[in-house]
C-alpha positions in Angstrom: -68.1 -24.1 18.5 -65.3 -21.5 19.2 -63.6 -23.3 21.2 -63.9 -26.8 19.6 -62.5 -25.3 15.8 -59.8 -23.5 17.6 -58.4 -26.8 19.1 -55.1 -27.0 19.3 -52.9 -30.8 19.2 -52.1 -30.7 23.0 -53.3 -29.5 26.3 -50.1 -27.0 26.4 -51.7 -25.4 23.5 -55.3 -25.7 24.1 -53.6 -23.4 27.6 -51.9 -20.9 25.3 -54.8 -20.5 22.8 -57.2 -20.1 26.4 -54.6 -17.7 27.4 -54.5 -15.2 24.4 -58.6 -15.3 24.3 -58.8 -14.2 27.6 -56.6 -11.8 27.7 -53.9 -13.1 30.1 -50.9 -12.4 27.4 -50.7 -11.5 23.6 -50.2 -14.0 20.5 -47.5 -15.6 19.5 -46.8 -13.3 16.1 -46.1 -16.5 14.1 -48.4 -19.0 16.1 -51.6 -19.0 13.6 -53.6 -20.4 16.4 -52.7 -17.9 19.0 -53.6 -15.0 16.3 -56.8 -17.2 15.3 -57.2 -16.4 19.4 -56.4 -13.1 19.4 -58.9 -12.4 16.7 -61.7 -14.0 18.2 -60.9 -11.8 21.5 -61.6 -8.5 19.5 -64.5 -9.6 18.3 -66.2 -10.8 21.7 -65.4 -7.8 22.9 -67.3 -5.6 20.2 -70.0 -8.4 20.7 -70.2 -7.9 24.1 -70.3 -3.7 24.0 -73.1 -3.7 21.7 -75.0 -5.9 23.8 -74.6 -3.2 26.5 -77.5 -1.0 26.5 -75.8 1.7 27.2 -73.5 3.3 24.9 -70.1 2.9 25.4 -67.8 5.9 27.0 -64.6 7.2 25.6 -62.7 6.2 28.0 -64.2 2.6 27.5 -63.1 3.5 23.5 -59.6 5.0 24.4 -58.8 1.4 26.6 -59.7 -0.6 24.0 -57.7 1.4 21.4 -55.1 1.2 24.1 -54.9 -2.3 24.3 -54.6 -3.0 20.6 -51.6 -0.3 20.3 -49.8 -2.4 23.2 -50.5 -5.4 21.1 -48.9 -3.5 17.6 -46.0 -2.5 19.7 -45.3 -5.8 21.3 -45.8 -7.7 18.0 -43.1 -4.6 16.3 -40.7 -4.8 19.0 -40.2 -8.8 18.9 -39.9 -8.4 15.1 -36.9 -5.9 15.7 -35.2 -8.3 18.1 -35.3 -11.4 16.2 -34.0 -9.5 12.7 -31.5 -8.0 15.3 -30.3 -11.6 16.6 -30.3 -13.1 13.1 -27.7 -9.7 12.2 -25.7 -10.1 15.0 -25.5 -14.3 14.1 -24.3 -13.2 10.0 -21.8 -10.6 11.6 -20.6 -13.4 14.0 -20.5 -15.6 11.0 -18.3 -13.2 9.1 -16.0 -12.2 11.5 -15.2 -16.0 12.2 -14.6 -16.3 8.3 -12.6 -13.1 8.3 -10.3 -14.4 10.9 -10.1 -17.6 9.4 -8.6 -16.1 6.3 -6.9 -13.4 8.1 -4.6 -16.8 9.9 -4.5 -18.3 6.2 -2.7 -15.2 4.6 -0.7 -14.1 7.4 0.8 -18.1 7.9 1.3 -18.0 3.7 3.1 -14.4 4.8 5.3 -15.7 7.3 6.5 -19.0 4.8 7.4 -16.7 2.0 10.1 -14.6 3.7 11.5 -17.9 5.5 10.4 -16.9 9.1 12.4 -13.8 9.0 11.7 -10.9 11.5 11.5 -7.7 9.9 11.7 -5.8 12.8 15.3 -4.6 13.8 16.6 -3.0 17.2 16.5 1.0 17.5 13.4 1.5 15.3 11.6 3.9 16.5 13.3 6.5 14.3 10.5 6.1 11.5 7.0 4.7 11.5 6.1 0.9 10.3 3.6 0.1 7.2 1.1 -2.3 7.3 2.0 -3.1 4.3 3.5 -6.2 4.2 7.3 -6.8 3.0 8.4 -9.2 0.5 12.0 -10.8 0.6 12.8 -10.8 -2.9 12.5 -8.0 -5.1 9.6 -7.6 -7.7 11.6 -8.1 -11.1 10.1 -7.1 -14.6 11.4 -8.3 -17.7 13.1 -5.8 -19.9 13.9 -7.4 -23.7 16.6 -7.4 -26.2 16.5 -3.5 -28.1 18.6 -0.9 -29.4 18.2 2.5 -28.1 20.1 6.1 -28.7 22.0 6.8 -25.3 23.0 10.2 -24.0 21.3 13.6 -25.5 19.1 13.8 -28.5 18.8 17.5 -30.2 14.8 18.2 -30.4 14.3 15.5 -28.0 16.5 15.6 -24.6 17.2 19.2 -25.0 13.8 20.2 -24.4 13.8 20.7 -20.9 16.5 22.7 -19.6 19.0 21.4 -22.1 21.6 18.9 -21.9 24.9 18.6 -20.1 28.3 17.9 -21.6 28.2 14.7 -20.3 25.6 13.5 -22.3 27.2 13.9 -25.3 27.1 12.2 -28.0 24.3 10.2 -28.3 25.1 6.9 -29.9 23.9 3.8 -30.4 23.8 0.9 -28.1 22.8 -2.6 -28.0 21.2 -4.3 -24.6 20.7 -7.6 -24.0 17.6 -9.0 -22.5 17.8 -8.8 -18.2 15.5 -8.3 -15.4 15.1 -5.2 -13.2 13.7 -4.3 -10.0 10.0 -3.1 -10.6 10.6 -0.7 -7.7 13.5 0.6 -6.0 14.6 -1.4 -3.1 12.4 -0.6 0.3 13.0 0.1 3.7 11.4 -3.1 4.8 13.7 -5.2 2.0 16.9 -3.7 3.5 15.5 -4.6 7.0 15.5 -8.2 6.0 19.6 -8.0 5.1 20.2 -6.0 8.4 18.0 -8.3 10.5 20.2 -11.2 9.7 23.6 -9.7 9.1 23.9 -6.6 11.4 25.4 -4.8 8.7 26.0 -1.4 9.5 25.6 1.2 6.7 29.1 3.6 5.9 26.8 6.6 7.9 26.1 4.4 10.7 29.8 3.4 11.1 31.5 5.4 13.5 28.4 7.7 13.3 30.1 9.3 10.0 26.5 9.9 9.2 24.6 10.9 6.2 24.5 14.3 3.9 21.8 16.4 3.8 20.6 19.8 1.8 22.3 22.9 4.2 19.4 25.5 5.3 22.8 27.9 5.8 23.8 27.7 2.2 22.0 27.4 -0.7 22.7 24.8 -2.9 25.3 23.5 -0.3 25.5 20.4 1.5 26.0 19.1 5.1 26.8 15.7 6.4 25.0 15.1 9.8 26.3 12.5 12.1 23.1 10.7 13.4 20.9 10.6 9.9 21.2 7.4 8.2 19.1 4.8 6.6 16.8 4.3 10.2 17.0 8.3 10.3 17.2 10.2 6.9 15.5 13.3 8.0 12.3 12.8 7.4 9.4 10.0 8.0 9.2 6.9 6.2 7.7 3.9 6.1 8.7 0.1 5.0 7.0 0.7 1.9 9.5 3.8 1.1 12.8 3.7 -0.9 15.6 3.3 1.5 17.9 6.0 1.5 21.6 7.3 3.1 23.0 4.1 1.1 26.5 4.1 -0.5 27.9 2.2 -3.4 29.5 0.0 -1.2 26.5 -0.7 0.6 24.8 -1.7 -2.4 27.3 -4.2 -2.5 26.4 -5.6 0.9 23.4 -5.8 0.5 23.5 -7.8 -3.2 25.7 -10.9 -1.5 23.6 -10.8 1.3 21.0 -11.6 -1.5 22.5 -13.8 -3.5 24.0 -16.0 -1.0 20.5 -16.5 0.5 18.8 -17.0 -2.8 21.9 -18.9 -4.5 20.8 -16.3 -7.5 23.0 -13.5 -9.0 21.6 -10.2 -8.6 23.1 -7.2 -9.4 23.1 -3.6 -9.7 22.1 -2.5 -13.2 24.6 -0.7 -15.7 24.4 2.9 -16.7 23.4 1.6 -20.6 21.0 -0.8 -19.1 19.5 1.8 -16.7 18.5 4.0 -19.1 17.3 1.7 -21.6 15.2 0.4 -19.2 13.8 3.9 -17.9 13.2 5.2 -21.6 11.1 2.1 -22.5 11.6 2.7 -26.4 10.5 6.3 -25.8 12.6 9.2 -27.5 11.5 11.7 -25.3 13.3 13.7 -22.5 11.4 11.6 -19.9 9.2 8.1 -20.4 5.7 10.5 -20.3 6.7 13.1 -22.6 9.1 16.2 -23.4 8.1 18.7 -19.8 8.5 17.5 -16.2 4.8 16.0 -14.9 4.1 15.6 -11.1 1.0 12.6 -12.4 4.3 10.6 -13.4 7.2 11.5 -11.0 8.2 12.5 -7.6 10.1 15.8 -7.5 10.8 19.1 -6.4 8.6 19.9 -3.8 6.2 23.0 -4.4 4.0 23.7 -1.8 0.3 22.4 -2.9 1.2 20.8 -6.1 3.5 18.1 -4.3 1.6 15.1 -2.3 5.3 13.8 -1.1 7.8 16.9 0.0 10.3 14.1 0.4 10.6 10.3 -1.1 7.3 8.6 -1.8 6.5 5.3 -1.3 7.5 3.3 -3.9 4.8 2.7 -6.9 2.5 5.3 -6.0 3.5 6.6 -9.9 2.6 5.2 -13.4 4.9 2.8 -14.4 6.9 3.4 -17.7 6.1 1.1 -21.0 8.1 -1.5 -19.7 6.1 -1.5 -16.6 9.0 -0.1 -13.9 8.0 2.7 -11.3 10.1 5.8 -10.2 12.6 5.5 -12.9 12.4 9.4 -12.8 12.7 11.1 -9.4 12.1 10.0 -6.0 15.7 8.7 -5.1 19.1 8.6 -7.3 19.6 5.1 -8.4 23.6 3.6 -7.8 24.4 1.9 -11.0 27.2 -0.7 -11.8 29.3 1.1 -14.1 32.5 3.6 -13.6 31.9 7.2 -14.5 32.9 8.7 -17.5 33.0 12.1 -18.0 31.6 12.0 -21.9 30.5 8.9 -24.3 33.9 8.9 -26.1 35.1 6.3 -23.6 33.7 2.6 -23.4 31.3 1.7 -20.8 32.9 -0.6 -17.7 32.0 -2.2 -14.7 35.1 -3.3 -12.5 35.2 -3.3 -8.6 38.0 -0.7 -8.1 36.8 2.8 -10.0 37.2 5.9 -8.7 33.4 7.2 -8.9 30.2 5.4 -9.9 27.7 6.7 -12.4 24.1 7.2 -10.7 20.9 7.6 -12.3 17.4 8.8 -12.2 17.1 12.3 -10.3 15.8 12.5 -6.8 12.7 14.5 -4.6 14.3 17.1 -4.7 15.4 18.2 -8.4 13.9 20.4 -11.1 12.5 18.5 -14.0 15.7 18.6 -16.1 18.0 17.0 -13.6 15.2 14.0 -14.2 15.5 12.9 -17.3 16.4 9.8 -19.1 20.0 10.6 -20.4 20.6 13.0 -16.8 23.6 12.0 -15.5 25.4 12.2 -12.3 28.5 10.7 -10.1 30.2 9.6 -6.4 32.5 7.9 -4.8 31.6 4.5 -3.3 31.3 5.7 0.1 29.4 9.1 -1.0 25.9 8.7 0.6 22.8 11.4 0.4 19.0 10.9 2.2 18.4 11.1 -2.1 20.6 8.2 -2.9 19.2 4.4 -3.4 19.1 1.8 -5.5 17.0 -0.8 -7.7 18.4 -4.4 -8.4 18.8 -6.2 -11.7 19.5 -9.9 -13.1 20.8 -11.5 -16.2 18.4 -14.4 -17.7 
């Protein structure tokens, strides 16, 4: 009767289900028959001792006990290895998928900047992001105001005070443009080298880049072998480029334009600080004291996560959504200096000294502020000096 409602469809499983019953190997864990077998097994062999006249021994109990703990184990461990085959298969899975889209954005990547290498010759000097570099500047929209230029008394004044430069503070119109979002990056200025093999004013004739001098405080050195590849200090592609002149700037923007067939520029002084007070009146775009949450500046020891330039955007952005518009690197501006705001604003090609704007790493909160002004020739270059592009609509 066992045997006959324990049938199985086949002779290979009426040889399993004989198997299991007499002991020969353990059940299937998901073969209902082969457990049916199994169960049948235990109970012959209770039967079976209690037809024995004597009483059973404990080592006849500790085999039996024995032999179902074998069976637990068994039936445990081929649990564990088919959950561990169907994780290895998702994993496998997903790592197929992940490559899949890994070839998808990286092709996408490699379109974008027109199959241009960003690697150039000699660059060991400074380490490479992951990040990946776009062509084309990141441009945000800055609209049609009026805004009070140069120093404000109660306003401007109330950090460190204003210069005589800044004075007066007048009224001035801007017209709707664009400007950069962030200032232009190691790996953007890679891109123009790349293709042109420009060389930087500190790179020709190794006339080299100027620096803060340990000997003398306040002083300055120019050493022959810093430049843009070498300012001093490690950065990445996702850092503001620095060591670049005036004239550079220049470069650069036809470089630019001529592969874009656009007209980019470098913003004027007006512009720039209409643009980095974002309709605030305030000394800087966060408020009237210097705030390292907001700005990259003068290193102090523990309160400073970047003792030289930061990458760029790792600050709040301004109202008019633009990054680092105070601190991290002096920003070259279009327009010739003027030593006060009696004389017009202009922008020609052949002025003596260019106005720059924005403060660097290294400056106190005061020499950051909105109306903070400063000058140099167009060959002058600093590892604080940089630049951010504009465009008209």
């Amino acid at each position: 009767d066992i045997m006959t409602s324990s049938n199985g469809d086949n002779q290979d499983d009426q040889k399993q289900w004989e198997a299991v019953l007499s002991g020969e190997r353990l059940p299937v864990e998901h073969s209902q028959p082969e457990q049916e077998a199994d169960a049948i097994r235990q109970v012959l062999i209770w039967r079976n001792a209690k037809q024995i006249k004597s009483p059973q021994t404990s080592d006849d109990a500790a085999a039996f006990y024995e032999h179902l703990r074998k069976v637990q184990t068994q039936r445990k461990r081929a649990n564990y290895i088919r959950w561990l085959k169907i994780g290895l298969a998702v994993l496998s899975l997903l790592a197929l998928v992940g490559a899949g889209l890994w070839y998808f954005i990286s092709d996408k990547q490699t379109t974008a900047t027109n199959g241009i290498n960003t690697s150039v010759d000699g660059q060991s000097n400074f380490e490479q992001s992951t990040q990946s570099v776009t062509l084309i500047p990141e441009l945000v929209e800055v609209p049609t105001g009026t805004f009070t230029m140069g120093c404000t008394a109660g306003w401007d004044d109330s950090a460190g005070g204003c210069r005589s430069n800044e004075y007066p503070p007048h009224e001035v119109m801007i017209e709707a443009f664009r400007l950069g979002r962030y200032e232009v990056t190691i790996g953007q200025f890679k891109h123009f080298v790349s293709e042109t093999k420009y060389l930087t004013v500190a790179e020709q004739n190794q006339q080299g880049c100027a620096v803060a001098d340990p000997a003398t405080p306040g002083g300055w050195v120019v050493s022959p072998e810093l430049n843009w590849r070498k300012p001093g200090f490690v950065q990445t592609d996702s850092h503001p480029v620095v060591c670049i002149s005036w004239k550079d700037t220049q470069e650069y923007l036809n470089w630019l334009n001529k592969k874009t067939q656009n007209n980019y520029r470098l913003p004027t002084e007006s512009e720039w600080e209409y643009a980095a007070r974002a309709r605030r009146v305030t000394a800087f775009y966060w408020g009237n004291e210097g705030d390292r949450r907001f700005a990259n500046y003068q290193g102090v020891a523990k309160n400073d996560s970047w003792p030289n330039t930061a990458p760029v955007g790792r600050y709040s952005s301004n109202d008019f959504g633009l990054h680092d518009m105070a601190g991290n690197i002096w920003e070259w501006t279009a327009s010739c200096w003027r030593e006060n705001y009696q004389t017009p604003e202009i922008s020609t090609k052949d002025c003596p000294r260019r106005a720059r704007r924005g403060g660097g790493w290294d400056n106190s909160p005061p020499s950051i502020r909105s109306a903070y002004r400063s000058s140099g020739s167009d060959v002058e270059r600093s590892y604080l000096y940089g630049f951010r592009v504009a465009h008209d609509y």
